[in-house]
N, C-alpha and C positions, 0 to 999 in steps of 0.2 A: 654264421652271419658275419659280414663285415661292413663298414661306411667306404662309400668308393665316388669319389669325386669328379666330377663330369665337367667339361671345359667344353665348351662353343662360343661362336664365333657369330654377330649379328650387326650389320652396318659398319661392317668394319672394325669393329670394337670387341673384345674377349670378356666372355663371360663365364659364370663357373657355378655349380649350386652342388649337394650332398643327396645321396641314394641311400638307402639300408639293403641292401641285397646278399643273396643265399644262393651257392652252387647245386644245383639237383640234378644228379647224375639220371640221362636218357639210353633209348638205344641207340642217337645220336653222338652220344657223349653228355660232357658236362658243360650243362647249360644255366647263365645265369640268372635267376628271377629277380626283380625287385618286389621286394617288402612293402616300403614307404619312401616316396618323396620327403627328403628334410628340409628344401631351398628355403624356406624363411628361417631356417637354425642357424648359430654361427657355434660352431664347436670347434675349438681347436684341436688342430692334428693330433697331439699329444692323449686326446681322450678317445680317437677314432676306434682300439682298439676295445676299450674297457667299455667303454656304452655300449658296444654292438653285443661282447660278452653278458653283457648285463641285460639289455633287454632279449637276448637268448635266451637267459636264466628264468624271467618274468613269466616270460609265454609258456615255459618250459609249466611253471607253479612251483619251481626252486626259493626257497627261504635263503641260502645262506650268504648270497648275496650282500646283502645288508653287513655282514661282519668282512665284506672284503674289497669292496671300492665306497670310495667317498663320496659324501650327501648330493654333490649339484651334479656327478655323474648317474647317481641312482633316481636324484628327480628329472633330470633330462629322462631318463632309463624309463618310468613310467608313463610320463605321460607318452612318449613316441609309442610305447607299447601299449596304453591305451586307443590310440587310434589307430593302430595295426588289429587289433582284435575286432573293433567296431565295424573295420570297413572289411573284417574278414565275414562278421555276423551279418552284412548288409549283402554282399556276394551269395553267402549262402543260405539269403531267404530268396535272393532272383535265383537263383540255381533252381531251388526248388518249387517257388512260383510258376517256372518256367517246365519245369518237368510233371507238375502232378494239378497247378493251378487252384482257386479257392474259393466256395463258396463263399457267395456276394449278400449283402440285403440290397436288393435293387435300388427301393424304397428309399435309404435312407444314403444315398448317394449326394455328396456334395462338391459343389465346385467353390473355391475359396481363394481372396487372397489375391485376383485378379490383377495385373501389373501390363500395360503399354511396354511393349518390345519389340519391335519392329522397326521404331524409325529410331530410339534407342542404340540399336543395334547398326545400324547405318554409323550413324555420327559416330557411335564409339568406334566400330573398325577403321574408320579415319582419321579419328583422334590418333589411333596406334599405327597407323598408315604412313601419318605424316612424322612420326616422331617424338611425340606429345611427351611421353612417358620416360625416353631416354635423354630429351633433349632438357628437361623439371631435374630431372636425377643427375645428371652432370654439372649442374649449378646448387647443388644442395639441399634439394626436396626432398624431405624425409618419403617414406613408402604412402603414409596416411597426406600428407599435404599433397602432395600428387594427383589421391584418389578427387578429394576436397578440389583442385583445380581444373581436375575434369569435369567432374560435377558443376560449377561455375561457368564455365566455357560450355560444354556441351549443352547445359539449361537455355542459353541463347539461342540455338537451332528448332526446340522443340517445344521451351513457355516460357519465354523472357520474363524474368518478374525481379525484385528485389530480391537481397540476401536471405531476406525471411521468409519471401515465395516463392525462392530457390527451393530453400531446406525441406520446406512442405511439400512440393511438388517434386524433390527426391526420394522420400520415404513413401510414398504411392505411384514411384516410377520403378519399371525396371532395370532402370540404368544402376541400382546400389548391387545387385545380383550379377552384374556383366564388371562390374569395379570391383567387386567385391570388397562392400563395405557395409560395415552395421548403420542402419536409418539411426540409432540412439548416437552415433559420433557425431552426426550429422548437423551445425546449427548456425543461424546466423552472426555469431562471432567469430567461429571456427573459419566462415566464409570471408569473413572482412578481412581477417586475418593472412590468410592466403591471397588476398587481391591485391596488398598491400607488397609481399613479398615478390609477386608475378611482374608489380609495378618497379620493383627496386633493381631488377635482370628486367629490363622493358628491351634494350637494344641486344642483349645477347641473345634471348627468346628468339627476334624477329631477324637476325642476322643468322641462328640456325637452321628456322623454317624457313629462308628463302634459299639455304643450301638443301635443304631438303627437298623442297619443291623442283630444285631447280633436275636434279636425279630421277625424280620420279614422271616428272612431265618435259624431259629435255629440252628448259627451256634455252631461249636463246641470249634474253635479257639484253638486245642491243638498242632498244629502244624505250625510252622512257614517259609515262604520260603521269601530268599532275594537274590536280586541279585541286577545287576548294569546298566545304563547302558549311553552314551554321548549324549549329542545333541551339535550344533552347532551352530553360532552368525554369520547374514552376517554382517560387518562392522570392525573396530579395535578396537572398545569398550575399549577405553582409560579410561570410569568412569565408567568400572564394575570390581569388583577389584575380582570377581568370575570368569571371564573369564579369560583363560586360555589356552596353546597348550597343546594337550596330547595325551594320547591311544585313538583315536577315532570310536568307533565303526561304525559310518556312514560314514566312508572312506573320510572324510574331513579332513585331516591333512594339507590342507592351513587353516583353520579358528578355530580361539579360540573357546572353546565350555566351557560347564559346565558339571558334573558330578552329575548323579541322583539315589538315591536309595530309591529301593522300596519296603516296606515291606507288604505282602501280607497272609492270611491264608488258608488252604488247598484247601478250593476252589474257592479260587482265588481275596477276598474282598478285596482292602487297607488296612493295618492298622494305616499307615505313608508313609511317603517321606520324603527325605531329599537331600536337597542341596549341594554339595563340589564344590571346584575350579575345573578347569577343568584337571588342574594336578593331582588331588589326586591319590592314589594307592588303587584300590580297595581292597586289604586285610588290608589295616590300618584304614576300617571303622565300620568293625564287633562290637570291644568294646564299641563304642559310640553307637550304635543301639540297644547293648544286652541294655544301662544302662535305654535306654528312650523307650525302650519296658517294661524291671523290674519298672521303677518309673509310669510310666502309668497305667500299668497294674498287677504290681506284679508279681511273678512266677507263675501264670497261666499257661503261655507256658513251654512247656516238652519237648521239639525238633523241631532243629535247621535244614531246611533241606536248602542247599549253592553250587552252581559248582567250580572247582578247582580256579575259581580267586581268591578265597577270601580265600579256603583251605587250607591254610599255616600251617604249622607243630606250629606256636605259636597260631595262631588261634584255631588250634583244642585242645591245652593244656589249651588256652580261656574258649573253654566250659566245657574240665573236670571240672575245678577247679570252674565254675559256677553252677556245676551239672548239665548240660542238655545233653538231647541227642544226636545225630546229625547222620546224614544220606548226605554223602559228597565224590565227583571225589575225586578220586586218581591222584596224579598230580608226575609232578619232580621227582625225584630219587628214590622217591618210587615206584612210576609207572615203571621205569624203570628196579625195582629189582624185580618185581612180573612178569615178562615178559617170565620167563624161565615157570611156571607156565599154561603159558597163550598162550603157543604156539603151540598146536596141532590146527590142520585146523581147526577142526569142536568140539565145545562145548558138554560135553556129560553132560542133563542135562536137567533141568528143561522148557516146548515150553510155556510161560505166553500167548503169542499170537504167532497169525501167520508171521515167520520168523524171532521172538528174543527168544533163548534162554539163561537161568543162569543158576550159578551154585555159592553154597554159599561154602565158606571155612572155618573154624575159625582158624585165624593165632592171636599167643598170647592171650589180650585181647579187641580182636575186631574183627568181621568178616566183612569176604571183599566176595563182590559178584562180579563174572565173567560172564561179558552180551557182546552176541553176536548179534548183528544187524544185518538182510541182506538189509530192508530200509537204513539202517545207509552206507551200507558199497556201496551202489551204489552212492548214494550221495557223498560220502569222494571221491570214485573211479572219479566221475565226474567231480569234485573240481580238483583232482591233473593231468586229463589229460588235463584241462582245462587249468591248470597253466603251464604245463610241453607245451604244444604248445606254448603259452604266450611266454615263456621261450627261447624256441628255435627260435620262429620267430625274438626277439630280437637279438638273437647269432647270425642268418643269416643275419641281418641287420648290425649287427656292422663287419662283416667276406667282407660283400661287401663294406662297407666304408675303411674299411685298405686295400683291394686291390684296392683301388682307390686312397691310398695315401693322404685321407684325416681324416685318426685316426694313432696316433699311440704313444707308450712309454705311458708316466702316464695319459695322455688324455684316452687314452685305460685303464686302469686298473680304470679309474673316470666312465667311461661309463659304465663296466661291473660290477662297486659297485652297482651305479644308479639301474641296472639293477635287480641286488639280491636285493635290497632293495624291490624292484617293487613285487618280487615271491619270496616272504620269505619261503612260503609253499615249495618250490620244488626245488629251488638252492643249494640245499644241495644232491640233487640227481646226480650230476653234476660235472665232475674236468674237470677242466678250464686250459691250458695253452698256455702261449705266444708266443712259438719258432713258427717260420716265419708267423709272426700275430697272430691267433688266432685260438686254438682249442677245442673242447671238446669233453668229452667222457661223458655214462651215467655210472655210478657208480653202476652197478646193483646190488651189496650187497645193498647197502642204500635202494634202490629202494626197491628189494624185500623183507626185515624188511617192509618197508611202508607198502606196499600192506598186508602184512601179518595183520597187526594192524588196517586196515581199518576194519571197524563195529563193531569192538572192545572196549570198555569200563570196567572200574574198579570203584566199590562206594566202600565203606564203612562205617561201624556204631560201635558206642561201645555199642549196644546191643544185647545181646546174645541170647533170646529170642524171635526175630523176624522171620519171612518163608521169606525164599527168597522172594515170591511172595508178601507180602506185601511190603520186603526194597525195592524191583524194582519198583512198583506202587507209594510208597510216592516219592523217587526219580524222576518218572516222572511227580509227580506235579508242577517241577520247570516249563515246558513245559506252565504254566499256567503265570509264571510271564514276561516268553517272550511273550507271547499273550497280556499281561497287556503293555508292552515296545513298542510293534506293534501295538497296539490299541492309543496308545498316540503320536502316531509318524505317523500313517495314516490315519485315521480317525478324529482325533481329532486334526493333523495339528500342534505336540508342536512343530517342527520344520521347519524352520528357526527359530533361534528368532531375531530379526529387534530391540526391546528396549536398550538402551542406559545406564539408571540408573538401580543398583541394586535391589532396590526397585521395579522395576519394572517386571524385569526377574521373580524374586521371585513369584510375585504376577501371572505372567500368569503361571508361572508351576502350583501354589495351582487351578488357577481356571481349569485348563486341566485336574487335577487331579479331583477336584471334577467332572466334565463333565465323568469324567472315572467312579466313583460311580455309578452316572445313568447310563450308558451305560451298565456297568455291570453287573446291579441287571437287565434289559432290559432284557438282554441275557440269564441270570442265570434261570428267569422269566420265558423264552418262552420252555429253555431247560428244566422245569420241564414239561412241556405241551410236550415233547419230538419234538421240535424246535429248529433245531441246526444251523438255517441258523445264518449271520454276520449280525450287524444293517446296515452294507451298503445294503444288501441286502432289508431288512427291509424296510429302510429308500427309497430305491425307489418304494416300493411295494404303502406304506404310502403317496407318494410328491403329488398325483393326487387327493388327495379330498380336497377343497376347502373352503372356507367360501364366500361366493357373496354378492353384495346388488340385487334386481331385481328390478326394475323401472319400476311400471304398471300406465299408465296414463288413466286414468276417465273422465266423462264430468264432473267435478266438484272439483277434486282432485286428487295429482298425487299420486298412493301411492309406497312406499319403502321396500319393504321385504328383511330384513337381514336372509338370509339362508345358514346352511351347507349344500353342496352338496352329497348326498344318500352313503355311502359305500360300494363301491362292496365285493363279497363273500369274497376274500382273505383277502380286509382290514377287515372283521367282524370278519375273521376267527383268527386273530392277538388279535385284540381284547378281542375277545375270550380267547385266549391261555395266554393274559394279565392280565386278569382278570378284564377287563375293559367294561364297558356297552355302549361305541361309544354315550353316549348324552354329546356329543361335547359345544356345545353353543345352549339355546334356540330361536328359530324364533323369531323376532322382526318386528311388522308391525307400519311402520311408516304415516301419511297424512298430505299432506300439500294441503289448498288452490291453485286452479289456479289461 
């Protein structure tokens, strides 16, 4: 027997682990067997010979051993030879299982131990996919924090919960079996722990997996989309000094929230995230994003594609003067003055798909394209009849309270702020007056402008050279970073957030975000196999295959079969489209004496 060191080669990077192997001469010749895998051992060269001697000696049932190498080579020496022996006695009870087979009690057959692996097994091979493991371990992740950061990230695909019902929903998952880790390491400080760490490499992490990504899905990354968006805190989060009240786009304007931006590329990967108070002003965070996109990455990126929150007339003199290009709503008084423009019924012009057309202009040095919706313009219609009922069923509420003599003077004009505050969209369609209580009229000038501008939209670019058809297509790639906002906010559950410390906020946005990576490329993945369903959907197609123990008892031994449960078509067929081979976990037979 000797130790023989094996060197390969993965992602570009050299790796190396230790063998125990033994020449058995054939009528081929002399062929090498291996013993045991040693790769989690570190034994130095210097002991390669005498440990292999030694556990020779072991198996052999040699004594004298002991009086002739030293103690940490002779306890190396046992235990490698205790598991040489065990997985030689586990061989030679399938040998014999397999040759002569064993009376069963039918009866008292048991299935045990039940464990989710199937959609487990999804996320994990992506987690390893994208680089997860090597990309933790070049930054200084011991073997176990690693496992622990998987667990954390991967829990967001499959049962968003806290640290604590992470940890619980690991030790009855099958993901500790595919990580290989003990459920008893497993616990909600171990997890905090590691979120903390994941938070402290937040930009290396996210600058390796977009090299990663970029390899595996050849992207192109010449185009950038950002947009913005809130989440919310239940509690008053008195020691988060990121929370904040503000524009809330989740219609929580009782609760402090934080502000999140997210930077994404054409088809839709991360490139970044970043953190603001919950106050911040979405256009005052362009320039800080362009400088840690440039220092990252350099001018790589060539355009800028952003919805009118952020398109502010300094903003857009932002990227001349940075040289990029930009593809961007028309907002404010500009919108306003292209309106005369913009006002025949029907667009004459360009049909990209069924029921939008455009139509490009070039005014000055920039062209503006003019897109017509008729999806867009039911939807807007549906929103303002929606509010406008809203609207007036409060008007009838507070018209019967002043005839009852229980509203009136500046309580009345508080109620009907209250009120317009409530339907900002549609109060403006509306004049309101006081004499003998309370009246209104609808302002149908206002009104019919409205309608006229339903499904109506205005972008523009300062380049000259583009087809309508394409400025309307990049522009709808922003449609991808609201997918990216909704996927983080449904799925993967970033909101409420319930944490306390800064540190800690921080740290569960990074891990949501990474959970949003896999889920992504999941997606990206099955839509190249032309697979456009949701990972929710997925993900319950996947919840139904298992991993079991089965309990066969014998006259003589009970035996233990760890088995995945068979994949029906559809899981194969995912699979499939995954580019995944469905060998999950190998079978494991176990025998104990009765």
């Amino acid at each position: 027997m000797f130790i023989r060191e094996v060197h390969y080669k993965k992602n570009g990077k050299s790796y190396s682990y230790l063998r125990l192997v033994k020449n058995v001469r054939t009528d081929k010749g002399v062929k090498q067997i291996i013993i045991a895998n040693l790769s989690n051992m570190r034994i130095p060269k210097s002991q390669y010979k005498p440990l292999a001697k030694c556990i020779e000696s072991i198996l052999k049932g040699e004594t004298f051993f002991e009086q002739i190498y030293p103690k940490q080579v002779i306890k190396k020496a046992k235990m490698i030879a205790k598991k040489v022996e065990i997985e030689e006695l586990e061989l030679k009870k399938r040998e014999e299982i397999k040759k002569e087979g064993v009376k069963i009690e039918l009866n008292s057959v048991k299935a045990k131990k039940a464990r989710q692996i199937g959609v487990e097994y999804v996320v994990y091979s992506f987690w390893k996919r994208l680089g997860f493991e090597e990309i933790l371990k070049d930054i200084g992740f011991t073997e176990k924090q690693i496992k622990l950061a998987g667990i954390e990230i991967i829990s967001k695909l499959i049962e968003p919960e806290s640290e604590k019902g992470t940890a619980e929903w690991a030790k009855r998952s099958g993901i500790v079996e595919l990580l290989g880790i003990r459920p008893e390491a497993i616990n909600e400080t171990q997890l905090y722990r590691v979120s903390d760490k994941l938070l402290k490499y937040k930009d290396k992490i996210e600058e390796s997996l977009v090299e990663r990504e970029r390899c595996l899905f050849n992207l192109e990354e010449g185009i950038i989309l950002y947009d913005l968006t809130s989440t919310y805190f239940e509690g008053v989060m008195e020691k988060n000094e990121e929370a904040e009240y503000g524009y809330s786009k989740d219609k929580r304007k009782d609760c402090k929230q934080i502000v999140i931006g997210l930077v994404m590329d054409e088809r839709g990967f991360v490139k970044s995230h970043t953190i603001y108070k919950g106050n911040k002003v979405e256009s005052e965070t362009l320039e800080e994003i362009i400088e840690e996109l440039e220092e990252r990455y350099g001018k790589k990126v060539k355009r800028i594609v952003m919805d009118k929150g952020i398109a502010t007339k300094r903003n857009v003199e932002l990227l001349k003067e940075r040289g990029y290009k930009y593809i961007i709503a028309v907002r404010g008084k500009e919108k306003e003055g292209l309106k005369e423009r913009f006002k025949i019924e029907e667009i004459e012009g360009l049909e990209v798909k069924e029921g939008v057309v455009i139509k490009k202009e070039e005014i000055g040095d920039e062209s503006y394209l003019f897109c017509q919706s008729e999806a867009r313009r039911r939807k807007e219609e549906g929103i303002r009849k929606r509010f406008m009922a809203r609207m007036e069923e409060g008007l009838n509420r507070l018209k019967e309270r002043v005839a009852k003599g229980r509203l009136k003077g500046d309580k009345l004009k508080e109620a009907v702020g209250r009120l317009k505050e409530k339907n900002k969209r549609v109060w403006r369609y509306y004049e309101i007056k006081y004499e003998d209580g309370i009246n209104w009229r609808i302002r149908e000038d206002k009104l019919k402008e409205a309608i006229e501008d339903e499904g109506k939209y205005i972008i523009k670019t300062n380049e000259k050279d583009i087809s309508e058809e394409e400025m309307w297509k990049i522009y709808m790639m922003l449609s991808r970073v609201e997918d990216g906002f909704k996927s983080l906010k449904s799925e993967l559950k970033i909101r409420p957030i319930y944490h306390q410390l800064s540190r800690r906020v921080k740290g569960h946005v990074l891990i949501t975000v990474l959970a949003y990576h896999i889920l992504h490329a999941i997606e990206e993945r099955l839509k190249m196999g032309k697979d456009n369903r949701r990972w929710k959907k997925i993900k319950g197609i996947l919840k139904t295959q298992q991993v079991v123990s089965i309990e066969i008892p014998s006259v003589d031994e009970i035996y233990t079969i760890r088995v995945v449960t068979e994949a029906n078509e559809e899981q194969k067929e995912i699979y499939k489209r995954l580019n995944l081979d469905g060998k999950i976990l190998p079978k494991r037979i176990m025998g104990i004496k009765r």
